[in-house]
PDB file of the backbone (N, CA, C, O) and the ligand in Angstrom, with CONECT records:
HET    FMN  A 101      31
ATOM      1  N   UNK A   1       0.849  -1.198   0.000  1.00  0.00           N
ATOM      2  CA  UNK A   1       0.000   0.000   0.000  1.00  0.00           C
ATOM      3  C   UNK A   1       0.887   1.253   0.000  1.00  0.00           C
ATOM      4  O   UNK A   1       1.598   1.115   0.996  1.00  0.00           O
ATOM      5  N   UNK A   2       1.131   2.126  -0.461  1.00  0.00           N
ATOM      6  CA  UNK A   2       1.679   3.718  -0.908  1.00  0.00           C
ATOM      7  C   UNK A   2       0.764   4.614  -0.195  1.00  0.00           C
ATOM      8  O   UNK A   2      -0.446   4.828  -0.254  1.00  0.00           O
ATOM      9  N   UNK A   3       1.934   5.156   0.637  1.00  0.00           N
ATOM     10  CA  UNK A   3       1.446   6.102   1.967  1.00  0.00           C
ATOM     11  C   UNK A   3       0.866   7.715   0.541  1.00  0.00           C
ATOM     12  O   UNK A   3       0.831   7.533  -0.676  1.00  0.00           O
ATOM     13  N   UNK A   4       0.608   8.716   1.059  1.00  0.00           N
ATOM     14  CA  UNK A   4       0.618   9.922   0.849  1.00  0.00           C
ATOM     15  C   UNK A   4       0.460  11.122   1.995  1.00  0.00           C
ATOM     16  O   UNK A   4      -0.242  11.191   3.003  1.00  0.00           O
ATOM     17  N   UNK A   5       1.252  11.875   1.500  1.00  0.00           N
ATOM     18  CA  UNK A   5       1.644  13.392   2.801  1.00  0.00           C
ATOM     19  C   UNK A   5       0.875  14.210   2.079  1.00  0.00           C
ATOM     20  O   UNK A   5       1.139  14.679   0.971  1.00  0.00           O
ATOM     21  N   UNK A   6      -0.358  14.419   2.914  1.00  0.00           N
ATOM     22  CA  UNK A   6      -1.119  15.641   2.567  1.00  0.00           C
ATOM     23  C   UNK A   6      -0.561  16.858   3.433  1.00  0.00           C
ATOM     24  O   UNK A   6       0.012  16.655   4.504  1.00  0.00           O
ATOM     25  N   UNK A   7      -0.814  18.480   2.767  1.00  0.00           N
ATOM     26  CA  UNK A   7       0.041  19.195   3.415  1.00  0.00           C
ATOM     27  C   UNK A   7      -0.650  20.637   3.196  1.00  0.00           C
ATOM     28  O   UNK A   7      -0.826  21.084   2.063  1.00  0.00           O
ATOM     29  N   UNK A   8      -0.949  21.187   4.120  1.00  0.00           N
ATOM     30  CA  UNK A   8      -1.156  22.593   3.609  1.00  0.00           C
ATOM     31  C   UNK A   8      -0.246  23.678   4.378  1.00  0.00           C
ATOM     32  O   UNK A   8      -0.026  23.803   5.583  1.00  0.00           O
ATOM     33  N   UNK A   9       0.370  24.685   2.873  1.00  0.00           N
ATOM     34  CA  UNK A   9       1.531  25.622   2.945  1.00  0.00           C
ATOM     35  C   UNK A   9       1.603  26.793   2.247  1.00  0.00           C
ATOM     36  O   UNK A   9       1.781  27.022   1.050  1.00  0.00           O
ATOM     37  N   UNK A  10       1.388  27.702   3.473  1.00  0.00           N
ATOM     38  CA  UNK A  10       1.102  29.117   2.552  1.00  0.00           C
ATOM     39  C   UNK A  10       2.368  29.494   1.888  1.00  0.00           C
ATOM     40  O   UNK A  10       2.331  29.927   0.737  1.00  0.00           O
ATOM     41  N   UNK A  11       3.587  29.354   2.580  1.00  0.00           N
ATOM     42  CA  UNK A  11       4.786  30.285   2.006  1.00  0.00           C
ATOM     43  C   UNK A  11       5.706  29.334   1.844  1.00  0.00           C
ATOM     44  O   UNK A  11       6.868  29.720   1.723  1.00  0.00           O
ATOM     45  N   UNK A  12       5.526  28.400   1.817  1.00  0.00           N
ATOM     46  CA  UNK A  12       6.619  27.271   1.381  1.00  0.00           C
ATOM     47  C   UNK A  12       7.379  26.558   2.324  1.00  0.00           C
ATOM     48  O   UNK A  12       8.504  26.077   2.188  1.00  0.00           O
ATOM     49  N   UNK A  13       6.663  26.549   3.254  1.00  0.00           N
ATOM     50  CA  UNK A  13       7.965  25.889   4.551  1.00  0.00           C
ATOM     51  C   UNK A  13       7.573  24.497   4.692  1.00  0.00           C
ATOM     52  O   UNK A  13       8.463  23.666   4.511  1.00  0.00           O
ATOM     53  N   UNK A  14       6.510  24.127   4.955  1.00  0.00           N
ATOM     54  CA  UNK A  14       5.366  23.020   5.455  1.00  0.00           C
ATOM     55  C   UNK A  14       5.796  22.220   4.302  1.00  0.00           C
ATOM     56  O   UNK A  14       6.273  21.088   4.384  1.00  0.00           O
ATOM     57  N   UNK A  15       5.525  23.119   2.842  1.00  0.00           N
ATOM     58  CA  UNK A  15       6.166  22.557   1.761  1.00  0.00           C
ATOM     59  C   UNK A  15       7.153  21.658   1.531  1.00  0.00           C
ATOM     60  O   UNK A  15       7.067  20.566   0.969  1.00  0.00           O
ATOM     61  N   UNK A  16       8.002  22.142   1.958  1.00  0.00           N
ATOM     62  CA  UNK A  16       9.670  21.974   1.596  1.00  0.00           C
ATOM     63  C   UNK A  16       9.875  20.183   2.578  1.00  0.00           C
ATOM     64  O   UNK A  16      10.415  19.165   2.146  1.00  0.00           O
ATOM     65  N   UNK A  17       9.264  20.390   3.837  1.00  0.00           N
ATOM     66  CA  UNK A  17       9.217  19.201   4.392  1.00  0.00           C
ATOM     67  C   UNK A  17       8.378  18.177   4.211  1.00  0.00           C
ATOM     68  O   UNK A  17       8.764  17.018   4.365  1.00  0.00           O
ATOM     69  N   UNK A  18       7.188  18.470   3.879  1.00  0.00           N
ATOM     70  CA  UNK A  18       6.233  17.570   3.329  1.00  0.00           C
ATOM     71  C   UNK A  18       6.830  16.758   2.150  1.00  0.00           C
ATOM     72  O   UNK A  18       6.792  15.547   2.367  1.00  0.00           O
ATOM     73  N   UNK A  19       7.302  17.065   1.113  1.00  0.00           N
ATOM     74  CA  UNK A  19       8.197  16.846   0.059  1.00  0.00           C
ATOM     75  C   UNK A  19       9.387  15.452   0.601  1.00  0.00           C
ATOM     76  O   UNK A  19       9.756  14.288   0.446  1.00  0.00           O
ATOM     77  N   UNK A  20       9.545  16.739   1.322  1.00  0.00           N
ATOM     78  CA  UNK A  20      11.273  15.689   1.699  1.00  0.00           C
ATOM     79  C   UNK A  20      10.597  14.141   2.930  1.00  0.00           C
ATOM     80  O   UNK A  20      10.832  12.940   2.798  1.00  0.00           O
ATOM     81  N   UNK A  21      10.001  14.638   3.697  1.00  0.00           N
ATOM     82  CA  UNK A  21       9.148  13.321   4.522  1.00  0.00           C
ATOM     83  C   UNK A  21       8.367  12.255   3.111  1.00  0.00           C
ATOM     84  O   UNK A  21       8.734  11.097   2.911  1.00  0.00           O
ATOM     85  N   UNK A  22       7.547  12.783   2.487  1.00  0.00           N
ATOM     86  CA  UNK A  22       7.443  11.964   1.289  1.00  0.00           C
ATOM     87  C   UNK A  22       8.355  11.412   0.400  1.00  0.00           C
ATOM     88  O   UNK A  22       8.162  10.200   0.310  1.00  0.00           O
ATOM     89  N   UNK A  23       9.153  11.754  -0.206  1.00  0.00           N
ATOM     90  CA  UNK A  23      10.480  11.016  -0.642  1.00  0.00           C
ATOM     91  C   UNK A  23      11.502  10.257  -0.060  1.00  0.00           C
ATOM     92  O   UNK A  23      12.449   9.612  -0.509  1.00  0.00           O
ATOM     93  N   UNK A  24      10.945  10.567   1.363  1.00  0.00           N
ATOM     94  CA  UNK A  24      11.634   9.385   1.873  1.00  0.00           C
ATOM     95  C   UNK A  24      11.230   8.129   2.204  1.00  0.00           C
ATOM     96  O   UNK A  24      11.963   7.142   2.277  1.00  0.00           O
ATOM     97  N   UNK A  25       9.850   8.178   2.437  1.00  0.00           N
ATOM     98  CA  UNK A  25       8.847   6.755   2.286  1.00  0.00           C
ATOM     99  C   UNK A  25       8.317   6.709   1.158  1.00  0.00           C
ATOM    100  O   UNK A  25       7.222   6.148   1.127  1.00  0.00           O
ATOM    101  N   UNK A  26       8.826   7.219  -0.056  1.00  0.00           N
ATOM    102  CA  UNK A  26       8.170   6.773  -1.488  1.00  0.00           C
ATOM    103  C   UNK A  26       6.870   7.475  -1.536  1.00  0.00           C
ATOM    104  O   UNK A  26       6.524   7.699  -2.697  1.00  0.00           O
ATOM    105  N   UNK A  27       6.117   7.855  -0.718  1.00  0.00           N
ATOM    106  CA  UNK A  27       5.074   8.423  -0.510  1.00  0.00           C
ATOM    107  C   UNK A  27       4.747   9.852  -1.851  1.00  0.00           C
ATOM    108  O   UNK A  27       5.564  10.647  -2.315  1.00  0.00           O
ATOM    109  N   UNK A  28       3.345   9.720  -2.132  1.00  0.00           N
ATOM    110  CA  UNK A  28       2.715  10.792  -3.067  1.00  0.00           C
ATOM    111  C   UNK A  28       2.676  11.742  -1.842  1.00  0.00           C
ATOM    112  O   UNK A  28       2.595  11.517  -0.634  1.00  0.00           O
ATOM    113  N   UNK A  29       2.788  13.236  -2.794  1.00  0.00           N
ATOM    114  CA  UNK A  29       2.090  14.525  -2.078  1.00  0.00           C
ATOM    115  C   UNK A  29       1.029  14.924  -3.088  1.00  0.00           C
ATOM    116  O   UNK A  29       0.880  14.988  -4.309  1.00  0.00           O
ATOM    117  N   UNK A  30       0.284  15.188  -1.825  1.00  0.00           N
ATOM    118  CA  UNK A  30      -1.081  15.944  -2.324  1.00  0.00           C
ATOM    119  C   UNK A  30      -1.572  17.416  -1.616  1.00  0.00           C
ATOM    120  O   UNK A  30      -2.464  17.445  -0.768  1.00  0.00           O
ATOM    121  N   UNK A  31      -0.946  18.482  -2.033  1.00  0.00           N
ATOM    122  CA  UNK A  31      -0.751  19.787  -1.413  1.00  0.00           C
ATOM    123  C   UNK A  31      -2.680  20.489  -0.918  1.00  0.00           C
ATOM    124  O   UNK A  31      -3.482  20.189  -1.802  1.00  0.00           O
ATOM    125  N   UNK A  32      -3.188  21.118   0.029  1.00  0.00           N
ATOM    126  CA  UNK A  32      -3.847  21.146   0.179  1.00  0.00           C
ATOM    127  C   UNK A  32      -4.630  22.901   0.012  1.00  0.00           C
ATOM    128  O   UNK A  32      -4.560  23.627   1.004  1.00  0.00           O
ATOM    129  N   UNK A  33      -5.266  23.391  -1.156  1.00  0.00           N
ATOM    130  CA  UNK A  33      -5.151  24.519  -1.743  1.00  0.00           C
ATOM    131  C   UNK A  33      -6.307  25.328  -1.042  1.00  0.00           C
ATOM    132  O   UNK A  33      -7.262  24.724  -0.554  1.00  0.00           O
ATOM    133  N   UNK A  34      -6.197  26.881  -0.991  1.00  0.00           N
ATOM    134  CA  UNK A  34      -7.574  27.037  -0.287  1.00  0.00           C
ATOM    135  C   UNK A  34      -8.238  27.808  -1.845  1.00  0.00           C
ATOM    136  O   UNK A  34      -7.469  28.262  -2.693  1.00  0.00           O
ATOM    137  N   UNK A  35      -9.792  27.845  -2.009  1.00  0.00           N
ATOM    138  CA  UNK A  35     -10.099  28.092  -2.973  1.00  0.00           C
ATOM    139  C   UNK A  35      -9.753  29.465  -3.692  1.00  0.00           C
ATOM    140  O   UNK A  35      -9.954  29.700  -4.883  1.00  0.00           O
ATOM    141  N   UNK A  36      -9.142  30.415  -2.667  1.00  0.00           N
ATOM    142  CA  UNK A  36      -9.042  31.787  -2.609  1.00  0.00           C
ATOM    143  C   UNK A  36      -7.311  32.044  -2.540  1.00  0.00           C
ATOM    144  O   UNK A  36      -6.856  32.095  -1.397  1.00  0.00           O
ATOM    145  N   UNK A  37      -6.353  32.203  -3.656  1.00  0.00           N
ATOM    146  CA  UNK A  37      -4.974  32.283  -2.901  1.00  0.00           C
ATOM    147  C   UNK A  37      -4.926  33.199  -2.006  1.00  0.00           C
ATOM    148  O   UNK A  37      -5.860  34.000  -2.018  1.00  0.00           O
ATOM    149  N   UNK A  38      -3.656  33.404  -0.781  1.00  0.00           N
ATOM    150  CA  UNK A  38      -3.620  34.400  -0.035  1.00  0.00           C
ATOM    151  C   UNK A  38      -2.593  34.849  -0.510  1.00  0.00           C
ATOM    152  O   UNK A  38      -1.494  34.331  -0.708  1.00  0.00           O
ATOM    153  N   UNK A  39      -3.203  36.406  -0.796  1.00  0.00           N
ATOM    154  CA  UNK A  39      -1.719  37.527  -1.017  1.00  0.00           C
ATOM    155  C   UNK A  39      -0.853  37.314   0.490  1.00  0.00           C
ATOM    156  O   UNK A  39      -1.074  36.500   1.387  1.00  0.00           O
ATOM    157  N   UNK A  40       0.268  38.434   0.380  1.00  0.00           N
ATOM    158  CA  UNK A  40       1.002  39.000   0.872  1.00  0.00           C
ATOM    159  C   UNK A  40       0.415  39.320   2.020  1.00  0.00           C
ATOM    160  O   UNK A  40       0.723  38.727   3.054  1.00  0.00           O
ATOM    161  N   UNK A  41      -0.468  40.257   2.000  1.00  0.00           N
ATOM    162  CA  UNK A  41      -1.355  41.125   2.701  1.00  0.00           C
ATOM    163  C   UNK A  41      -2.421  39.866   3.956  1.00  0.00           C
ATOM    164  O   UNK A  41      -2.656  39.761   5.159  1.00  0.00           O
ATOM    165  N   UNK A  42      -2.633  39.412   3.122  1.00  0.00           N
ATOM    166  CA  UNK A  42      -3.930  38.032   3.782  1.00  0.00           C
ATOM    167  C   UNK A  42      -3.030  37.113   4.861  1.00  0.00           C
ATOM    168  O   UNK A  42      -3.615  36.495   5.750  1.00  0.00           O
ATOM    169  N   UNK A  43      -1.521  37.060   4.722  1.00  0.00           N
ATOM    170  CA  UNK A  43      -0.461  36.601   5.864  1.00  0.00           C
ATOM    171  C   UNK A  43       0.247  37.081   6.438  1.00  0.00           C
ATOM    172  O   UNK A  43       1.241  36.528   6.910  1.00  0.00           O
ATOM    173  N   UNK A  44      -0.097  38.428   6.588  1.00  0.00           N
ATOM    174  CA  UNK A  44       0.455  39.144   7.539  1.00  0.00           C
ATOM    175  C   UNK A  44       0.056  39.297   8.918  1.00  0.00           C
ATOM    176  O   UNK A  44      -0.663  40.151   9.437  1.00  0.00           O
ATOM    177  N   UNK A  45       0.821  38.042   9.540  1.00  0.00           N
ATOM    178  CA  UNK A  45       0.121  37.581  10.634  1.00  0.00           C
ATOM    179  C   UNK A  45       0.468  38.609  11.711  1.00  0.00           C
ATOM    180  O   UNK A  45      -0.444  38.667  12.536  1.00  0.00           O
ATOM    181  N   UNK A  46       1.444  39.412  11.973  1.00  0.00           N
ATOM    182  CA  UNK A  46       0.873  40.682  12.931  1.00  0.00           C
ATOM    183  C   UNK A  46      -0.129  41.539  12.695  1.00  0.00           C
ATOM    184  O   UNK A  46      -0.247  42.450  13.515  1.00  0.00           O
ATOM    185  N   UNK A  47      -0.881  41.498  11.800  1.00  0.00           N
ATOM    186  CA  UNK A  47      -1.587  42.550  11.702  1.00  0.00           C
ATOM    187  C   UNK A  47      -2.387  41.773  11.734  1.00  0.00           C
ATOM    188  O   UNK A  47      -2.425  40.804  10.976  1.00  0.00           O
ATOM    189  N   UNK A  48      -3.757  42.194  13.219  1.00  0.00           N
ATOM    190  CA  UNK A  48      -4.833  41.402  13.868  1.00  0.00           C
ATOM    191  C   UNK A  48      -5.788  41.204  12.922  1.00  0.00           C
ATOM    192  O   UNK A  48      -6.448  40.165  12.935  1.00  0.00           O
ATOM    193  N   UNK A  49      -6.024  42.362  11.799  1.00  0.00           N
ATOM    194  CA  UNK A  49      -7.305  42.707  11.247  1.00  0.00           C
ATOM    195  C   UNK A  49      -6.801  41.757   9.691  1.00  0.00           C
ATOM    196  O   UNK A  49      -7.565  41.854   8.731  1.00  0.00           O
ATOM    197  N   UNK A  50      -5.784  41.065   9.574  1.00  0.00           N
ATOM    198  CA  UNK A  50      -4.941  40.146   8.319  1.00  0.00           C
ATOM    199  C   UNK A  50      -6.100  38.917   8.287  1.00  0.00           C
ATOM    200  O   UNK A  50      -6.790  38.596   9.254  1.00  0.00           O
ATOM    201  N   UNK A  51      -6.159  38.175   6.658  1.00  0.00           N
ATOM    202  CA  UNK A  51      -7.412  37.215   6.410  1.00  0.00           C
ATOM    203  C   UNK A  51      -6.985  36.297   7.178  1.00  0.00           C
ATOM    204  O   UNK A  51      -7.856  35.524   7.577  1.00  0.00           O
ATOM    205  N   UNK A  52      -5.491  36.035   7.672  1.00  0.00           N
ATOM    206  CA  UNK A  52      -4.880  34.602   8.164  1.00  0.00           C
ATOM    207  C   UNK A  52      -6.044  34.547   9.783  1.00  0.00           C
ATOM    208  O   UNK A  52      -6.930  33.750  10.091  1.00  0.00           O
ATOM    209  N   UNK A  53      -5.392  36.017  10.633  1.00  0.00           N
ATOM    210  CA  UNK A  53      -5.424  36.206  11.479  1.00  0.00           C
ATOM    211  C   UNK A  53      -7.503  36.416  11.893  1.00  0.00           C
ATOM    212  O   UNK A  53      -7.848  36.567  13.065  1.00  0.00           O
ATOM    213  N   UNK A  54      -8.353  36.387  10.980  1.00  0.00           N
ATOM    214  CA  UNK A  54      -9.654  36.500  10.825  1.00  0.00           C
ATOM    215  C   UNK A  54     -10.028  35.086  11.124  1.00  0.00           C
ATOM    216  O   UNK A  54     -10.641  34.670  12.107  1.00  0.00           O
ATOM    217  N   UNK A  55      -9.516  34.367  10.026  1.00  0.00           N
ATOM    218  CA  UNK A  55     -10.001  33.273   9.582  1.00  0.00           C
ATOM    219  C   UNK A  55      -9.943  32.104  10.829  1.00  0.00           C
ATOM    220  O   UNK A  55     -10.665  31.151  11.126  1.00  0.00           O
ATOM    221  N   UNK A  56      -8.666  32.705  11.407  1.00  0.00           N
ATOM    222  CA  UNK A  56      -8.382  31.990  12.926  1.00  0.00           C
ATOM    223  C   UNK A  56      -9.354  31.943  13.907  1.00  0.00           C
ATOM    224  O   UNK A  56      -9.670  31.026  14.666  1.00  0.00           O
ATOM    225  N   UNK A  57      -9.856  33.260  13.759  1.00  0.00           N
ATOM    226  CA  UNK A  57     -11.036  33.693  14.703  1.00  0.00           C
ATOM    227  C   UNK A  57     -12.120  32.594  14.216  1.00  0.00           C
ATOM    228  O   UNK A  57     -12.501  31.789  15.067  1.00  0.00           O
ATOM    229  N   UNK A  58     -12.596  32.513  13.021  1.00  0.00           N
ATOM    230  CA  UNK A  58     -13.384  31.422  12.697  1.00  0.00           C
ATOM    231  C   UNK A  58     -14.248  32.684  11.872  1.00  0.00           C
ATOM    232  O   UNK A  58     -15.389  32.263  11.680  1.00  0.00           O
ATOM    233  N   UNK A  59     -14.071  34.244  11.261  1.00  0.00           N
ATOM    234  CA  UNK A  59     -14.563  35.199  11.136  1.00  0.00           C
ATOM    235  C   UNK A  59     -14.213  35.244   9.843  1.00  0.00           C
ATOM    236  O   UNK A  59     -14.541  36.205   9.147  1.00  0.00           O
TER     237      UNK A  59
HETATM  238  C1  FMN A 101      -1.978  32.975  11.445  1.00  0.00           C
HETATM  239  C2  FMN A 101      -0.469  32.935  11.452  1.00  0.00           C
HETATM  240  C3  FMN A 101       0.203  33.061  12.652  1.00  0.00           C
HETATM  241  C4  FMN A 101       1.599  33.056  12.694  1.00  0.00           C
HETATM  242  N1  FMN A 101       2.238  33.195  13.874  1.00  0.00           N
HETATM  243  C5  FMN A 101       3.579  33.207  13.921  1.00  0.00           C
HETATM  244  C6  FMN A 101       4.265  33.349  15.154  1.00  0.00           C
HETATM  245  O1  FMN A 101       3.641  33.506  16.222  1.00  0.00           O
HETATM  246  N2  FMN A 101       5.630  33.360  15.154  1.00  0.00           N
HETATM  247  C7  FMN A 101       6.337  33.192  13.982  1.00  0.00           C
HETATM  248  O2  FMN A 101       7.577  33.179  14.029  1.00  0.00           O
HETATM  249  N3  FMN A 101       5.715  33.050  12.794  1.00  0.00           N
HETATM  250  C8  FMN A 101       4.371  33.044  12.738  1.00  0.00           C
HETATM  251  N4  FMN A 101       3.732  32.909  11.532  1.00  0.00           N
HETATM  252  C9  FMN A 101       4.536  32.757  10.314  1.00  0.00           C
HETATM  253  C10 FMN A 101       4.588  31.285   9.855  1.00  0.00           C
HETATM  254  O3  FMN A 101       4.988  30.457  10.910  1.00  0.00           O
HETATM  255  C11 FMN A 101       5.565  31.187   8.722  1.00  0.00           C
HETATM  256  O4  FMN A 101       5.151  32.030   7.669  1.00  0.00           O
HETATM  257  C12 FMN A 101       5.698  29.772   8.193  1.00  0.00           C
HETATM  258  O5  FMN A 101       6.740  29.751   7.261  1.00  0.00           O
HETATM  259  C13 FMN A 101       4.399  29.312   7.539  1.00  0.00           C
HETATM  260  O6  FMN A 101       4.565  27.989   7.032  1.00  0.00           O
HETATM  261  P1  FMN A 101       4.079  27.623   5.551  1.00  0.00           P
HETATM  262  O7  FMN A 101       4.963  28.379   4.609  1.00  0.00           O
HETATM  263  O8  FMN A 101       4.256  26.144   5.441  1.00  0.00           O
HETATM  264  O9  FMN A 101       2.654  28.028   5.460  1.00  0.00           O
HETATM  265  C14 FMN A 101       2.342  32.906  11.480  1.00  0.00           C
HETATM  266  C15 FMN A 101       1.646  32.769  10.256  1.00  0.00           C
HETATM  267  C16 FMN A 101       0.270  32.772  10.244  1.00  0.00           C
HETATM  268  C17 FMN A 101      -0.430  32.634   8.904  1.00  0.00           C
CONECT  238  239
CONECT  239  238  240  267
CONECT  240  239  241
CONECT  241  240  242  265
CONECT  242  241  243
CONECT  243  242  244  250
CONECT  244  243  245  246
CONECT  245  244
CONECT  246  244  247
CONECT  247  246  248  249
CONECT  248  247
CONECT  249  247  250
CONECT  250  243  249  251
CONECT  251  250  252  265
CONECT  252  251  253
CONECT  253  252  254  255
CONECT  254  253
CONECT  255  253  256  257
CONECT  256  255
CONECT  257  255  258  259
CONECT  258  257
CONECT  259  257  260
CONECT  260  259  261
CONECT  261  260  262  263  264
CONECT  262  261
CONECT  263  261
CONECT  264  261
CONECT  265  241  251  266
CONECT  266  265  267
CONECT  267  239  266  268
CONECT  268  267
END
């Protein structure tokens, strides 16, 4: 049976390891997209009023 690393990664970090943990058990990636990309602006997680920092709220 063939594992797969599902992964969700806004700026590439989660990425980079998901990848490398999958290639090391042969394993597929299947990246996990939100329907809406987030700018720049939407992860700017100091700033309270940011979509990251909303969405956390559940708002
Ligand atoms: C809602 C939110 C909260 C975050 N809080 C912190 C934090 O407290 N400290 C920090 O160093 N980085 C924080 N970050 C930055 C992320 O840890 C950083 O961008 C990381 O690379 C994201 O991983 P990804 O590229 O796989 O999405 C935060 C990012 C988001 C979106």
């Amino acid at each position: 049976m063939k594992a797969i690393v599902t992964y969700f990664s806004a700026e590439g970090t989660t990425e980079r390891y998901a990848k490398a943990l999958a290639e090391a058990i042969s394993a597929d990636v299947f990246p996990i997209l939100p329907e809406q990309p987030y700018t720049a602006a939407d992860l700017k997680w100091t700033n309270p009023m940011a979509r990251c920092n909303r969405e956390k709220l559940g708002n």
